[in-house]
C-alpha positions as a Python dict, from the first residue, in 0.01 Angstrom:
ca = {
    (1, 'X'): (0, 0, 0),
    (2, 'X'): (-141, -310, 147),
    (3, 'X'): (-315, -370, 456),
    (4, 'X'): (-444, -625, 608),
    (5, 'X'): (-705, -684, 849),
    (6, 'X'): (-663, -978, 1013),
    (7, 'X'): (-943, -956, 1219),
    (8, 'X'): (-1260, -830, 1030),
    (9, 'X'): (-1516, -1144, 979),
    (10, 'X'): (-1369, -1326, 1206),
    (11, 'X'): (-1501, -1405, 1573),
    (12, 'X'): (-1271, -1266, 1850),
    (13, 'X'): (-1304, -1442, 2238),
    (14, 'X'): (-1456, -1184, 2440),
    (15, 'X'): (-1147, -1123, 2744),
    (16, 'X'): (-1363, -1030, 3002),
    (17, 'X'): (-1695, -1350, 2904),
    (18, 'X'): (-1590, -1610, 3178),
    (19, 'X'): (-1561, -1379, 3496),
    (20, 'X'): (-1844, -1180, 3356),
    (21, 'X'): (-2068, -1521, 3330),
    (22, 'X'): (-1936, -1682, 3669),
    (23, 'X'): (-1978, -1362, 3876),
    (24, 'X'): (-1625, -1316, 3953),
    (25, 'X'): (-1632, -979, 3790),
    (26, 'X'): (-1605, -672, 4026),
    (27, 'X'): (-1767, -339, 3912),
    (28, 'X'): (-1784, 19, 4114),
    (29, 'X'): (-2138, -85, 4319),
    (30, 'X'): (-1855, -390, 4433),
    (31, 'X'): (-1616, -157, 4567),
    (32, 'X'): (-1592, -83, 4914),
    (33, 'X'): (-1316, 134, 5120),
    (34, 'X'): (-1239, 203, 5435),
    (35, 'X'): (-1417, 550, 5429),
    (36, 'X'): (-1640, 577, 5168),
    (37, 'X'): (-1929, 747, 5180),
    (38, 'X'): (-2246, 658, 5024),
    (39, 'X'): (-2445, 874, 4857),
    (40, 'X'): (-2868, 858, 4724),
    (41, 'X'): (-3059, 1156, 4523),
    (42, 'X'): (-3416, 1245, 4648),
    (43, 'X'): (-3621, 1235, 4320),
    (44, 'X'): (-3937, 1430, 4242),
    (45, 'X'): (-4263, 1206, 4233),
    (46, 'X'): (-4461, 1476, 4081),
    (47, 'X'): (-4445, 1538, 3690),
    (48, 'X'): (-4449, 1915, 3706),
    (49, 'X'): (-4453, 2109, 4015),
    (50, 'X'): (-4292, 2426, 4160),
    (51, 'X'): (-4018, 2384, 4475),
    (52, 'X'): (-4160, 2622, 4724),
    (53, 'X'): (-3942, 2486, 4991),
    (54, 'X'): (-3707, 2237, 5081),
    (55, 'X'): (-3654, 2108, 5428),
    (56, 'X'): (-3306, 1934, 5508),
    (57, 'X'): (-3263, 2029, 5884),
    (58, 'X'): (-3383, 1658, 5969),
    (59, 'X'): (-3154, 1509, 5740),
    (60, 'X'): (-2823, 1688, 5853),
    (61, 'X'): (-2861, 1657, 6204),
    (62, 'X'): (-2890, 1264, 6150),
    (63, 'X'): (-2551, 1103, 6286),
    (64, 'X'): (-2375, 980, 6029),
    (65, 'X'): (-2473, 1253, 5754),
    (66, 'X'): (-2191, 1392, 5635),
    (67, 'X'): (-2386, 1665, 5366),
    (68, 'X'): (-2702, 1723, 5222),
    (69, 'X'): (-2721, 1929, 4903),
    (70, 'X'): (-3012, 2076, 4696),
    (71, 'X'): (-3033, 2322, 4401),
    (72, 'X'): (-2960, 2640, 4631),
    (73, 'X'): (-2672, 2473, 4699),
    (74, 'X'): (-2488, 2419, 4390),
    (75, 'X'): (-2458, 2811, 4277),
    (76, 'X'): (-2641, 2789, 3953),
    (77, 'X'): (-2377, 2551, 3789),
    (78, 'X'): (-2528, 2335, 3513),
    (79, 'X'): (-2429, 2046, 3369),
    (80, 'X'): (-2516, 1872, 3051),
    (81, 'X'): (-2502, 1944, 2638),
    (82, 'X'): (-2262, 1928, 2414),
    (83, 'X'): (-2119, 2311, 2483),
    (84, 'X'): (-1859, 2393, 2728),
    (85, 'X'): (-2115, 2531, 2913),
    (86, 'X'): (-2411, 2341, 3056),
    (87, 'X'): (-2781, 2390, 3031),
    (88, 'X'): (-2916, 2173, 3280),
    (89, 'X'): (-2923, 2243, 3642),
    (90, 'X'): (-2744, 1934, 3869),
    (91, 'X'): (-3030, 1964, 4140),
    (92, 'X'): (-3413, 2138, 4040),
    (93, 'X'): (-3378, 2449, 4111),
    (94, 'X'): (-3754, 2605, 4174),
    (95, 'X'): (-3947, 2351, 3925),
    (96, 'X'): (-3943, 1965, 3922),
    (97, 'X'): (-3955, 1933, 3528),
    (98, 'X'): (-4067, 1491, 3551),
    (99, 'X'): (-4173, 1234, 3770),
    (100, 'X'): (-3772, 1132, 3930),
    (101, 'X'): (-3586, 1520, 3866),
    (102, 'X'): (-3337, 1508, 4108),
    (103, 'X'): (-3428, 1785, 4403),
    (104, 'X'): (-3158, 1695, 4703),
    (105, 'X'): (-2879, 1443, 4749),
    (106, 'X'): (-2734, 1322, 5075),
    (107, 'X'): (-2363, 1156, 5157),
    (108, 'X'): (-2399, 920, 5467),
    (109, 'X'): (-2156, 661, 5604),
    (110, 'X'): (-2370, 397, 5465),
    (111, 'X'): (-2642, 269, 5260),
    (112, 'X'): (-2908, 285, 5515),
    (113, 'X'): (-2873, 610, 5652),
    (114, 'X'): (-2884, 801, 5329),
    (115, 'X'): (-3177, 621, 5272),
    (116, 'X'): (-3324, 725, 5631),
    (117, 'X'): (-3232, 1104, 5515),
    (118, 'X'): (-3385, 1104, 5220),
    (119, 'X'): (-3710, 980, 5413),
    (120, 'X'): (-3624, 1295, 5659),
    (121, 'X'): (-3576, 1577, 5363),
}
């Protein structure tokens, strides 16, 4: 049985190389619907520290905030791992593990005020 591959060895023209070079391509930070919500993670600037408490009260009474989340909030779901079943928590739980863990996340109606919530949390 013979087979032949046509196209080892030989250079192929990339489909995607002129709107990629020009800027004309559009990728998911380009998208924007009517409705979307933007969302931002509050990362830990501390290497290794314990979560004794987590303040979001500012943050969720900001117009425009449609949820805040944190650890407590995700029932002890993991993700992560090559198992069905996870081993690493979405949001630190009661430990910040590395400088940038994620420890809240916020959904806003725009850019700007997630980023104001996270400056709230």
């Amino acid at each position: 049985m013979s087979t032949d591959y046509v196209n080892i060895g030989k250079r192929l023209p990339r489909v995607d190389g002129v709107i990629k070079a020009t800027g004309e391509a559009k990728y998911a930070a380009d998208l924007s619907l009517p409705g979307m919500l933007h969302g931002k993670i509050l990362r830990s600037p501390h290497p290794h520290a314990r979560i004794v408490r987590i303040d979001t009260s500012r943050a969720v009474a900001l117009a425009r905030v449609w949820a805040v989340v944190t650890g407590a909030d995700t029932l002890g779901f993991k993700a992560g791992g090559i198992a069905t079943e996870g081993d690493e928590p979405y949001l630190a739980l009661d430990k910040v593990r590395f400088i940038g863990d994620e420890v809240a996340a916020v959904a806003a109606a725009d850019e700007e005020t997630a980023e104001h919530a996270l400056e709230l949390i």
